[in-house]
C-alpha positions in Angstrom: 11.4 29.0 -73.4 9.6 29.0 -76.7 6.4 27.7 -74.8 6.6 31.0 -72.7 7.1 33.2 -75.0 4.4 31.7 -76.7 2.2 32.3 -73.7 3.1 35.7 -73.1 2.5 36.7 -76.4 -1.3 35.0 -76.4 -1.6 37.1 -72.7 -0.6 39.9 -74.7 -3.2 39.6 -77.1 -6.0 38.8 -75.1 -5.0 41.9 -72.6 -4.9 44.0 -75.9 -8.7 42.5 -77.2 -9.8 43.4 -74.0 -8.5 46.9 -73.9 -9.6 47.0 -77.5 -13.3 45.9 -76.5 -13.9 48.5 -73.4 -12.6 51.5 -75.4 -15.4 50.3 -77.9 -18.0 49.8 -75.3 -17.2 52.7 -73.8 -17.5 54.5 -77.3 -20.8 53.3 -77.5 -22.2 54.4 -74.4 -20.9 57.4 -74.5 -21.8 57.9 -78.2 -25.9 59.0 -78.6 -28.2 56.1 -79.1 -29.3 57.2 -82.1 -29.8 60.8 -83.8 -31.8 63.5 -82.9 -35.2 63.2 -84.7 -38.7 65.0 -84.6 -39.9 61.5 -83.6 -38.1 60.7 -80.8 -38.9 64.1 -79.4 -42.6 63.0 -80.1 -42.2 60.1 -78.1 -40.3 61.3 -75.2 -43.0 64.5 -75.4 -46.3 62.2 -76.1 -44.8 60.3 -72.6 -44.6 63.1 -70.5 -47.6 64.7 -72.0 -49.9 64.2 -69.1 -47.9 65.5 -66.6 -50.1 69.0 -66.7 -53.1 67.4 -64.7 -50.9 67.2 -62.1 -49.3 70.9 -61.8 -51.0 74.5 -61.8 -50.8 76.9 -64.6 -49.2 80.5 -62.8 -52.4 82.8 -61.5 -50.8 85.0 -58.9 -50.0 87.4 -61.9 -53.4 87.3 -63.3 -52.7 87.4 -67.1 -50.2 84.1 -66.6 -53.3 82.6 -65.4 -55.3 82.4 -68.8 -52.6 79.8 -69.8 -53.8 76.7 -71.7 -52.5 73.7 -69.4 -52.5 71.2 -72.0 -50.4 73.7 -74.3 -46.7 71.8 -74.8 -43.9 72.2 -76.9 -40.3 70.6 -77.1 -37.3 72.0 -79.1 -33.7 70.8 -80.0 -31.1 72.2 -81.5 -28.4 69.8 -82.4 -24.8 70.4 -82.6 -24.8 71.5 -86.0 -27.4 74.0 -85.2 -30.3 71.9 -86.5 -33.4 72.6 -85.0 -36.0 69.7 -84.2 -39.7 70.6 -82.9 -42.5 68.9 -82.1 -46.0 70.0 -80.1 -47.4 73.6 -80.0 -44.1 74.8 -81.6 -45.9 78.0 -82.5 -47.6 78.6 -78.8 -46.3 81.8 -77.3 -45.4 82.2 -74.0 -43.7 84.6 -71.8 -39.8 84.3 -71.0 -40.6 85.3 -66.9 -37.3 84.1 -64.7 -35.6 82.7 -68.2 -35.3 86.7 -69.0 -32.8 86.6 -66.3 -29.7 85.2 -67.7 -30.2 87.3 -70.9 -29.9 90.6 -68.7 -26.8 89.2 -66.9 -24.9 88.3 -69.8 -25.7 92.5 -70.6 -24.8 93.5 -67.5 -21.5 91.2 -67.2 -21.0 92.7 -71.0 -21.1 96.3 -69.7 -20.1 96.4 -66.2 -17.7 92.9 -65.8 -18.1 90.6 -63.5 -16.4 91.8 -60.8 -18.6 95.0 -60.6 -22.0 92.8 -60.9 -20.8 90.4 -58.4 -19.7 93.0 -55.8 -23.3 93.3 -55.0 -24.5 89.8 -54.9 -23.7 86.6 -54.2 -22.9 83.5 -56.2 -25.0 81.3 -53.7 -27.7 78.9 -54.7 -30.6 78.7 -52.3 -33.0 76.8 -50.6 -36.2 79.7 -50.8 -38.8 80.1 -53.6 -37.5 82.6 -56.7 -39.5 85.4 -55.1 -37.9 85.3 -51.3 -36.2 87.9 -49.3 -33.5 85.9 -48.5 -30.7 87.9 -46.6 -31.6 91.3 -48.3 -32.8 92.5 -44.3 -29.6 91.2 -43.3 -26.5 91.4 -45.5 -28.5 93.4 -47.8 -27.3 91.9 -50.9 -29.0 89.2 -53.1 -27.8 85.2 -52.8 -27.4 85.2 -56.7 -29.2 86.7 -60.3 -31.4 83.9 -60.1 -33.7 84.9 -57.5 -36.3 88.0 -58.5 -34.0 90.1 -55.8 -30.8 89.5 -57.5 -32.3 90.2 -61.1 -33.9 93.2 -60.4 -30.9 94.2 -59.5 -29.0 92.9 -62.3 -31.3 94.8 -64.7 -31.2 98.1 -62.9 -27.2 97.7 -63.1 -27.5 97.6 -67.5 -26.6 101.0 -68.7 -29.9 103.8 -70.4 -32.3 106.1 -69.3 -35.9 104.9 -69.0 -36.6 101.3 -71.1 -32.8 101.4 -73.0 -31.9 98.8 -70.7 -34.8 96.7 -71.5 -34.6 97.6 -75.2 -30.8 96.2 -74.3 -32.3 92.3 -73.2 -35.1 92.3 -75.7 -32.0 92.8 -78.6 -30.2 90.3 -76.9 -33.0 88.0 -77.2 -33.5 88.9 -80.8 -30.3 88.3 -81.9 -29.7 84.9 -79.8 -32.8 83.5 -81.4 -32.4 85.1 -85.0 -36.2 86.6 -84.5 -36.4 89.7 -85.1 -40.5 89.6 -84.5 -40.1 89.0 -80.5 -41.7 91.6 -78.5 -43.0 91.8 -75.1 -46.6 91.4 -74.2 -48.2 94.4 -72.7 -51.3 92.9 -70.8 -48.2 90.6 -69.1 -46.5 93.6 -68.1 -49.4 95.6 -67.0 -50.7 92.5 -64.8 -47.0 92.1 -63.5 -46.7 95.9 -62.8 -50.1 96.1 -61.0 -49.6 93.2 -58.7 -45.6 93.4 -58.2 -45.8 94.6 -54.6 -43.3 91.8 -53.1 -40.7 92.6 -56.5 -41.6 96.4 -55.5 -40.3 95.4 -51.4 -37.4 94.0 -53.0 -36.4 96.9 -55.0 -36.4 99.5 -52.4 -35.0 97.2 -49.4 -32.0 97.2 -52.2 -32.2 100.9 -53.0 -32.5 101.7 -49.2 -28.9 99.7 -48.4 -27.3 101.8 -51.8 -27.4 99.0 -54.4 -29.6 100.5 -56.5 -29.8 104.5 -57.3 -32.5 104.7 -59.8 -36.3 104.7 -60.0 -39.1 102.8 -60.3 -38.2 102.8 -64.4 -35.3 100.4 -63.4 -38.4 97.9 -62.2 -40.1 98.6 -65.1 -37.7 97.4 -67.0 -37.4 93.8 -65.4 -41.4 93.5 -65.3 -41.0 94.5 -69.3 -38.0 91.8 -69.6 -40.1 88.9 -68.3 -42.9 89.9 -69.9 -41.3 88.7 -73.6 -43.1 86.4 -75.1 -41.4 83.3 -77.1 -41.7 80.1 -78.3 -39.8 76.8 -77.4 -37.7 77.0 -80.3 -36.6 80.2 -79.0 -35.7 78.8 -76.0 -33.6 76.2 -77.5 -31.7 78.3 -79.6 -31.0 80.3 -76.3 -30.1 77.3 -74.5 -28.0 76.3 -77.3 -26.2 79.9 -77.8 -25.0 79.9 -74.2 -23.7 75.7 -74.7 -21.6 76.7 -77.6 -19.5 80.2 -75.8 -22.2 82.6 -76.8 -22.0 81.4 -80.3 -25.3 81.6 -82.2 -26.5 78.6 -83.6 -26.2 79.5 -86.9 -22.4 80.1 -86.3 -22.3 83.9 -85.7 -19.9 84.5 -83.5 -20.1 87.9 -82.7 -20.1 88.1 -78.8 -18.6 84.5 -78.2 -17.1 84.7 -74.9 -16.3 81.2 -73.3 -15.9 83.1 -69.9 -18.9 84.6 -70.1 -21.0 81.8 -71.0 -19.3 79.6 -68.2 -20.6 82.1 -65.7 -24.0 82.3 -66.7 -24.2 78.2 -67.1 -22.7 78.0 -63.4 -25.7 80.5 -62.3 -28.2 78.0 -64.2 -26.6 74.6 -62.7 -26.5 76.4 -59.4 -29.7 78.3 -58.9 -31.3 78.3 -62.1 -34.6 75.4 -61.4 -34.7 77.5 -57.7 -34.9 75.6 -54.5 -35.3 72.4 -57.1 -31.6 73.0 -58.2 -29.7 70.7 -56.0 -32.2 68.1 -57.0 -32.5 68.6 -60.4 -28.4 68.7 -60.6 -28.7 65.2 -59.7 -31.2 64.0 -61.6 -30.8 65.8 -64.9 -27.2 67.1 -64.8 -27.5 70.2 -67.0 -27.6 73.6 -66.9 -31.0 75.2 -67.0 -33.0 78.0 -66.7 -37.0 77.8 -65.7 -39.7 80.3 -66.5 -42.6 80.6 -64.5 -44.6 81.2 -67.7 -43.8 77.3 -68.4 -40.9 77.4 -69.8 -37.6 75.8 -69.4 -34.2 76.6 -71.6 -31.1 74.0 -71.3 -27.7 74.3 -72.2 -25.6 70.6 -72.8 -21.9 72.1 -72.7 -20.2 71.7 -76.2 -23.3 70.0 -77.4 -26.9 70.8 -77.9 -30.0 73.1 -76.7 -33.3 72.2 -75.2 -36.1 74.7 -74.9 -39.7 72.6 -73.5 -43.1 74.7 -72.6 -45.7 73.4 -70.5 -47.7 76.1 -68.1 -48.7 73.8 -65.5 -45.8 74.0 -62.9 -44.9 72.5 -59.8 -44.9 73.5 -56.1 -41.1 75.0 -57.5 -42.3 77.3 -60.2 -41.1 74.8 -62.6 -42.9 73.4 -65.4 -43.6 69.7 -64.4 -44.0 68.0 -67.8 -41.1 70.4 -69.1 -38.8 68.2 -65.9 -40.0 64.9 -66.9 -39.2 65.6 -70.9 -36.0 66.9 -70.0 -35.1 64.2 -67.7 -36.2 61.5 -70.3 -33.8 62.9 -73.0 -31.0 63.6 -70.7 -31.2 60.0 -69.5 -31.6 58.5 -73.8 -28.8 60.4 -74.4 -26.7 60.4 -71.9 -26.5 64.0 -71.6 -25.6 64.8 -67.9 -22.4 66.9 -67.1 -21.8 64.5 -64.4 
């Protein structure tokens, strides 16, 4: 009897040190494999550097054309709201397609959601950012991703003439702390003057009733993508919308976990373009490309990339931005999934 108990007693221990062990293995994979630092983002950035041979800077709105393609940049924001740089931190750059889930969260502010998504879908999409999609059809956009869906988002934020614009750059400066941000006028005069397809898009929406306005109201969304930022910027946006609309300096003055669940659903689901399936597998995260070259990231409960590289892919998307992304999602372990 005594030799039993003896031997379920030793079972019991080694079941226990096993238990014990996983729970710290698990710990440690889950746990980063080491802190954030300017070096490793040098390292993951001086790796992926070369990327830019292989994409094409934007030139189908002229201005985005004069784009250095070796310009790159990489920001974190940790947690604590630490920011890490590293590259041309100071290179400015316009927000383009990123501009987008700054005028939704205005919209959904104003309007709710209910009223914005009454007159678009919640769809991701297997078309380039600047497609027609089912606007001939249905007549409403697949989602605010897509160039239809935002203009229409924008021309939905309350104000005569540029207040709604006025509205997102705010937003932006307030997200990012910078009050210095503007919007580049050559970048908005190039976008205005060769906008024809934006310009269908607008009209095919104002034709079926969802938009009432003017040409102001496109105006304003050439005027929103045409903000110019750096990748630090980004970052802090990527981190603002990871941490319930809470700035990363801990202002909380439009935190809003339901709002920032929305707009991280719209980046997981359309927010890389016809890449977003793909890139859901591969890097897990929410995101939001630019095609000025930039790319923002929200890690849930975590952290806040922002990358620039111009030289994008056959997607719109920055291609070294993807591969530096990837490369610290995989380090870190930072998928969703």
């Amino acid at each position: 009897m005594k030799k039993n108990s003896f031997l379920i007693s030793a079972k019991g221990i080694l079941i226990a040190g096993f238990l014990s062990l996983n729970t710290v293995m698990y710990a440690q994979k889950t746990t980063d494999l080491s802190p954030i630092s300017e070096k490793t983002l040098n390292s993951i950035l001086e790796k992926n550097r070369n990327y830019y041979t292989q994409g094409k800077v934007a030139d189908y709105i002229p201005e985005l054309g004069k784009m250095d393609a070796k310009a790159i940049a990489f920001s974190v924001v940790d947690k604590s709201g630490k920011v890490f740089s590293t590259g041309d931190v100071q290179k400015k750059f316009t927000m383009q397609s990123i501009s987008k889930i700054i005028a939704l969260m205005v919209a959904v502010n104003e309007r709710g959601e209910t009223n914005v998504f009454d007159k678009m879908g919640y769809f991701g999409s297997d078309r380039p950012f600047n497609h027609f999609s089912n606007l001939e059809t249905t007549g409403k956009p697949l989602n605010p991703m897509m160039n239809a869906g935002a203009i229409l988002t924008t021309s939905l934020i309350s104000g005569e003439g540029e207040k709604p614009f006025l509205k997102v750059l705010d937003m932006v400066r307030y997200i990012t702390k910078n009050s210095t941000i503007e919007y580049s006028k050559s970048v908005y005069e190039s976008e205005k003057s060769t906008g024809h397809r934006n310009r269908g898009m607008f009209y095919i929406m104002k034709n079926s009733g969802l938009i009432s306005g003017n040409e102001d109201q496109l105006d304003n969304y050439f005027k929103q993508c045409s903000i110019e930022l750096t990748a630090e910027d980004l970052a802090k946006i990527g981190y603002f919308f990871a941490n319930q609309c809470v700035r990363f300096d801990g202002d909380s003055q439009y935190k809003n976990a339901d709002i920032a669940k929305l707009i991280e659903s719209q980046m997981l689901t359309a927010g890389m373009y016809e890449f977003s399936g793909e890139y859901s597998r591969m890097v897990g995260l929410p995101s939001k490309s630019g095609v000025g070259g930039g790319i923002t990231v929200s890690v849930p409960g975590k952290m806040g990339i922002g990358v620039f590289s111009p030289a994008l892919d056959q997607h719109g998307n920055s291609l070294a931005g993807y591969h530096i992304i990837l490369d610290l999602a995989k380090q870190y372990n930072l998928s969703i999934f």
